[in-house]
C-alpha positions in Angstrom: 124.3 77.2 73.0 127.1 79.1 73.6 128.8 79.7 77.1 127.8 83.4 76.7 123.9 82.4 76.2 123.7 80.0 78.8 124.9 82.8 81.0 122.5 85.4 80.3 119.7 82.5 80.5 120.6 81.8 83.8 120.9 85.9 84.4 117.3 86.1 82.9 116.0 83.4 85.3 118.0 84.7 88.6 116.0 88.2 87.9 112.7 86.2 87.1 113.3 84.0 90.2 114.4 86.5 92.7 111.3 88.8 93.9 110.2 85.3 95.0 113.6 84.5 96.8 112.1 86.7 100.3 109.3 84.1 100.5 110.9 81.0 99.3 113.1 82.1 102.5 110.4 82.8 105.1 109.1 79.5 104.2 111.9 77.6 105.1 112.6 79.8 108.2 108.9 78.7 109.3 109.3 74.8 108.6 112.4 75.0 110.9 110.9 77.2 114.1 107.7 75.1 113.9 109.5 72.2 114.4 111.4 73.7 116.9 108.1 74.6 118.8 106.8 71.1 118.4 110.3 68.9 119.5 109.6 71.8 122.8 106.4 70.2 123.4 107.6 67.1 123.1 105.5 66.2 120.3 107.0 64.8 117.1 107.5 67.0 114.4 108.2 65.2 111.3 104.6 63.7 111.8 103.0 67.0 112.4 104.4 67.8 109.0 103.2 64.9 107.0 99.8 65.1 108.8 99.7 69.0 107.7 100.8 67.9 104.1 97.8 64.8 104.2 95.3 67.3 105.8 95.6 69.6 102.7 96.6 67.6 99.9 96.5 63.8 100.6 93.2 63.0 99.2 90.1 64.2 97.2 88.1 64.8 100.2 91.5 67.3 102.0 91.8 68.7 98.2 87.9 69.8 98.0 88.2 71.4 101.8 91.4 73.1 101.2 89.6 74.9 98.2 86.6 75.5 99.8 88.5 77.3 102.6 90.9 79.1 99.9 87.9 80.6 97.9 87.5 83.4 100.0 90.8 84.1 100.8 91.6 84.7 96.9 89.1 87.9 97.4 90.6 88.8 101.2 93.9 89.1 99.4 93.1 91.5 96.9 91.6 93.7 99.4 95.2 93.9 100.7 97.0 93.3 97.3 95.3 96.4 95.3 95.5 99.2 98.1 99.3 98.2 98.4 99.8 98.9 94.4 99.0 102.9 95.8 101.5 102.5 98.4 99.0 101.7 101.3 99.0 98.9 104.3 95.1 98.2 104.2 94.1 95.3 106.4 90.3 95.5 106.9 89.3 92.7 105.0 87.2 90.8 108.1 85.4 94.5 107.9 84.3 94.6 104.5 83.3 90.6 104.4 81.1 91.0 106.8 79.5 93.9 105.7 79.5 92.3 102.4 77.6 89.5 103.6 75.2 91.3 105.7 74.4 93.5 102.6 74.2 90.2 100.7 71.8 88.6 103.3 69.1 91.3 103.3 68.8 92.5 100.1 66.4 89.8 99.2 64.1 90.7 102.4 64.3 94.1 100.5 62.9 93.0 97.3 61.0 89.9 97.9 60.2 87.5 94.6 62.6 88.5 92.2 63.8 86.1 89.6 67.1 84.3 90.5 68.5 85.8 87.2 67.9 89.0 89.0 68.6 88.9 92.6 71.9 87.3 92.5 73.9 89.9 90.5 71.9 92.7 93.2 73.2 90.4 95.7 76.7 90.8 94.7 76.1 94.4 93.6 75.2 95.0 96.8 78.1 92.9 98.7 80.3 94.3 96.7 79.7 98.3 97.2 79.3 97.8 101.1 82.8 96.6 100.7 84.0 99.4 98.4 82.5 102.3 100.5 83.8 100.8 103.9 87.5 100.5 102.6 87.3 103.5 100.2 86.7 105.0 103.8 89.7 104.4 105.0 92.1 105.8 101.7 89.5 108.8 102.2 91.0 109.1 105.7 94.2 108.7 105.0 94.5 111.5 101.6 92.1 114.0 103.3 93.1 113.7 107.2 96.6 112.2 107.3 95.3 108.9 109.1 97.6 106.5 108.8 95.7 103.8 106.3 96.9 100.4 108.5 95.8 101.3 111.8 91.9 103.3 110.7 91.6 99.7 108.3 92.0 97.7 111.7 89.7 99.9 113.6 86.9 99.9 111.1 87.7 96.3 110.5 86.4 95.8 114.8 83.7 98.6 114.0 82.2 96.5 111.4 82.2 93.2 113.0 80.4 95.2 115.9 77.9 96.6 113.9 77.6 93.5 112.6 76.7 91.6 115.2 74.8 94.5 116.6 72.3 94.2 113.4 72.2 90.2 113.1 71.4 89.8 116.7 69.1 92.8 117.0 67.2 94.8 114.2 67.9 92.2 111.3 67.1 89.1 113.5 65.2 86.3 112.3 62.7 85.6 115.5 63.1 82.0 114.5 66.8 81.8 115.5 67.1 81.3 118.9 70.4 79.8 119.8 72.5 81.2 117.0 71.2 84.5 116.1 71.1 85.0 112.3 69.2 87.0 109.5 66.1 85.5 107.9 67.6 82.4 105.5 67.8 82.5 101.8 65.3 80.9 99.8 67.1 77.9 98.4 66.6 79.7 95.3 68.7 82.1 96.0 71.3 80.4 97.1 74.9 79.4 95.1 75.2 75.8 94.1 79.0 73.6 94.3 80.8 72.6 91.1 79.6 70.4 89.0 81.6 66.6 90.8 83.1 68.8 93.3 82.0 70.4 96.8 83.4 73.8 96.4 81.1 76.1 95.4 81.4 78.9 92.7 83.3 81.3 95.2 86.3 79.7 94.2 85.9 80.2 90.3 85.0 83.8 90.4 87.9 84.2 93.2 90.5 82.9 90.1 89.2 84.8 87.9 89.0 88.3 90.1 92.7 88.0 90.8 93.5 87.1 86.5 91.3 90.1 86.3 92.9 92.3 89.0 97.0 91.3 87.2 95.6 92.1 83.7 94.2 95.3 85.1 97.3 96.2 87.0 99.7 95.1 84.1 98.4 96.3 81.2 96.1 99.0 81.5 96.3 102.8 81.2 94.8 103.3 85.6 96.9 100.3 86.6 100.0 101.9 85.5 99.0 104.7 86.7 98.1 103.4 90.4 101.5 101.9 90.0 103.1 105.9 89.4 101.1 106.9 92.4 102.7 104.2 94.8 105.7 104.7 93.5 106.6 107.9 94.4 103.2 110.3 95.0 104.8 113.3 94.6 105.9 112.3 90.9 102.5 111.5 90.2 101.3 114.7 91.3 104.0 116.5 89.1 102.4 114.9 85.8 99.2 115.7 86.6 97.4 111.9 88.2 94.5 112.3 89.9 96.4 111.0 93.1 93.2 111.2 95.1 91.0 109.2 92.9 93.4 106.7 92.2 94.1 106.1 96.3 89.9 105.5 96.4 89.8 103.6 93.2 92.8 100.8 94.6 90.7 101.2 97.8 87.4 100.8 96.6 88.2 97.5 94.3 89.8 96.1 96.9 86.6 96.3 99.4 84.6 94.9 96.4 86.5 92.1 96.4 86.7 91.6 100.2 82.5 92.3 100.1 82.3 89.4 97.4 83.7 87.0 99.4 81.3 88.0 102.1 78.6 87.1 99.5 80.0 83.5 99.1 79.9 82.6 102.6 76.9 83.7 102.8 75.2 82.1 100.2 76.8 79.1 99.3 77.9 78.3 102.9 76.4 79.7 105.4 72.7 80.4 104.5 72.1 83.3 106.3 74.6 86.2 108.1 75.5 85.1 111.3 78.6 84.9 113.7 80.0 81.9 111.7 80.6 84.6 109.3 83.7 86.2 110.7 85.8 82.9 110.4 89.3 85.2 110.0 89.4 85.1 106.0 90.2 88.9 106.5 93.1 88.3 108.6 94.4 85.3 106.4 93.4 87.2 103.7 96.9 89.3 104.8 99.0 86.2 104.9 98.2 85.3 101.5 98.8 88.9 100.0 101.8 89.1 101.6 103.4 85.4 101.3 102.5 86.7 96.8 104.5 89.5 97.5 101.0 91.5 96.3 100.9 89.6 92.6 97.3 88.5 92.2 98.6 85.7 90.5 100.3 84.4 93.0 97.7 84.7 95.2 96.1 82.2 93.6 98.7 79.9 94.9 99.0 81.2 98.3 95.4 81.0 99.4 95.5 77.6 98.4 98.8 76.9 100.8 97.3 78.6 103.1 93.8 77.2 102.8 94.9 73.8 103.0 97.2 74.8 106.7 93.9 75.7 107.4 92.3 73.0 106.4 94.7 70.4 108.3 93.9 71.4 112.1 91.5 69.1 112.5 93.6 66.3 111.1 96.4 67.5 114.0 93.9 67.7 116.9 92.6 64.2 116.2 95.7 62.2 115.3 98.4 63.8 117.3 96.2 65.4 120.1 97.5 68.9 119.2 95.1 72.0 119.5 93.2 73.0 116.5 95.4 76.4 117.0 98.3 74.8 116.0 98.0 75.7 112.6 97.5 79.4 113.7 100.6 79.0 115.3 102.2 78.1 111.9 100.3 81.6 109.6 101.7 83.0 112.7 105.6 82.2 112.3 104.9 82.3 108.5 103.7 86.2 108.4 106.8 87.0 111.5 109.1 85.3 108.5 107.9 87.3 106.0 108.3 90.9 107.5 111.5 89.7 108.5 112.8 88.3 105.2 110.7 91.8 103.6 113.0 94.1 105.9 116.6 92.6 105.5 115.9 92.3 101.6 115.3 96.0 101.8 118.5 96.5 103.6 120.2 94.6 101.1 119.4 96.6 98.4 119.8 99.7 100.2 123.6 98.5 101.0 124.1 97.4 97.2 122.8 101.3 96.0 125.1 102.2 98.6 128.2 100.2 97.3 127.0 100.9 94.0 127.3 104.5 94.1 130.7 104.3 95.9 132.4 102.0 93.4 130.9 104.7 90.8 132.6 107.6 92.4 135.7 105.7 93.2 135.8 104.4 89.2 135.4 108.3 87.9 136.9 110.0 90.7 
């Protein structure tokens, strides 16, 4: 290979490998200041670490609850991941889970003594359009009232979880749950079985193969590229004649589906029933993961399962090193602070090299 090959191979990979530079970046930023917060405490750090690492990844039994707890958080993502492709900040994930699951929960009450075949697809039919319409609300408020997108997604996000819980512990309450108000449980026919060997349930399959789906449908389709136009510059999309408005719903509404099947999930191969064990944060982490992928539903994939498995290794903290189970949320925490901050001087990097870039240009042909 000749020297002038190798060097465009290593050009080729230093463009491949650099959108993922900001995050390789925030990670290490977040290693050093959580250790910096645990040698304050007096705690020791390097074994918080390995502990993390163990809790997550050091055995079958960490591996099978780190995927359990990063099944929904591949469909959370993409509730954040596909709006952004439009150019909008939606975080209302914990909103349309809920909702999902609720939706999920009663249809059955609905239409008793249906067939299995039947009343799981309704199920998720109906999950997933409680989702869609709730965060399709919010891209409806942004292109026909002006609203900014990221603060009505975090309002109806805390109007959902209040109707919620408004519904499960009033109208839609099952008289036989007396401590921990819930809807009426699922007939175990009803209900979504683990992997074969394995004690994840299905969530975690269709959650891959949504966000394969979602980069296929982004990458190479004629509406992805098209969403892409629109949140690249709106009033260029306008000018060639997108339907800017549909498209902001569309990224909206996909991305609530996704958020609403997740809510299905918990709800039938976890939890049994809708109740307050529902709204365990997925939303919120769901935010994390889409933006530690940079908004690539293939990287998601990866993310939710780093993520999942921090998750996952609070318990392992509290009982060996007599940390709080928060710790960990201490550690998404410093990760998302990382990654706005890595996100923002990136973007004044590039800003500066346009700028120098342009001024080389005019001193080269002035």
């Amino acid at each position: 290979m000749t020297s002038v090959a190798v060097l465009r191979w290593r050009a080729s990979a230093f463009n491949a490998a650099a959108p993922l530079l900001p995050t390789v970046y925030a990670l290490l930023g977040t290693l050093l200041l959580f250790v910096l917060f645990l040698l304050l405490q007096g705690r020791p750090a390097l074994d918080a670490c390995l502990l993390i690492y163990q809790g997550a990844f050091g055995s079958t039994f960490a591996w099978q609850n780190t995927l359990q707890r990063a099944a929904p958080l591949l469909l959370t993502a993409l509730c954040v991941a596909l709006p952004a492709r439009v150019g909008l900040v939606v975080i209302g994930g914990e909103g349309a889970l809920a909702l999902g699951g609720l939706a999920a929960a009663v249809t059955p009450s609905l239409l008793p003594a249906w067939p299995q075949a039947l009343m799981l697809p309704l199920m998720a039919l109906a999950a997933m359009l409680a989702g869609a319409l709730w965060i399709a609300l919010c891209g409806a408020l942004r292109q026909w009232r002006g609203v900014n997108e990221t603060i009505s997604s975090l309002l109806l996000s805390y109007l959902a979880v209040a109707l919620f819980k408004h519904l499960v512990e009033g109208p839609l309450r099952d008289p036989a749950s007396l401590n921990k108000p819930s809807t009426v449980p699922l007939p175990d026919t009803y209900l979504v079985s683990a992997l074969p060997g394995l004690e994840v349930h299905w969530g975690l399959v269709w959650g891959v193969l949504a966000c394969v789906a979602a980069w296929v449908f982004l990458r190479h389709s004629v509406t992805g590229f098209a969403l892409a136009v629109v949140g690249g510059n709106v009033r260029t999309a306008r000018l060639v004649g997108l339907p800017v408005n549909r498209l902001v719903l569309l990224a909206c509404a996909l991305g609530g589906a996704a958020a609403g099947l997740a809510g299905l999930f918990e709800v039938t191969a976890v939890h049994g029933s809708a109740n307050s064990a529902l709204l365990a944060g997925y939303g919120f982490s769901g935010i994390l993961v889409a933006f530690a992928a940079r908004q690539n539903p293939l990287a998601i994939i990866v993310c939710a399962v780093v993520i999942g498995g921090v998750e996952a290794s609070g318990s392992l903290l509290q009982r060996r090193l007599d940390l709080p189970d928060a710790t960990t949320l201490v550690l998404q925490g410093l990760l998302f602070c990382n990654l706005l901050a890595w996100e923002s001087i990136g973007g004044r990097l590039d800003a500066l090299k346009l700028r120098w870039q342009a001024t080389s240009n005019e001193v080269k042909h002035g």
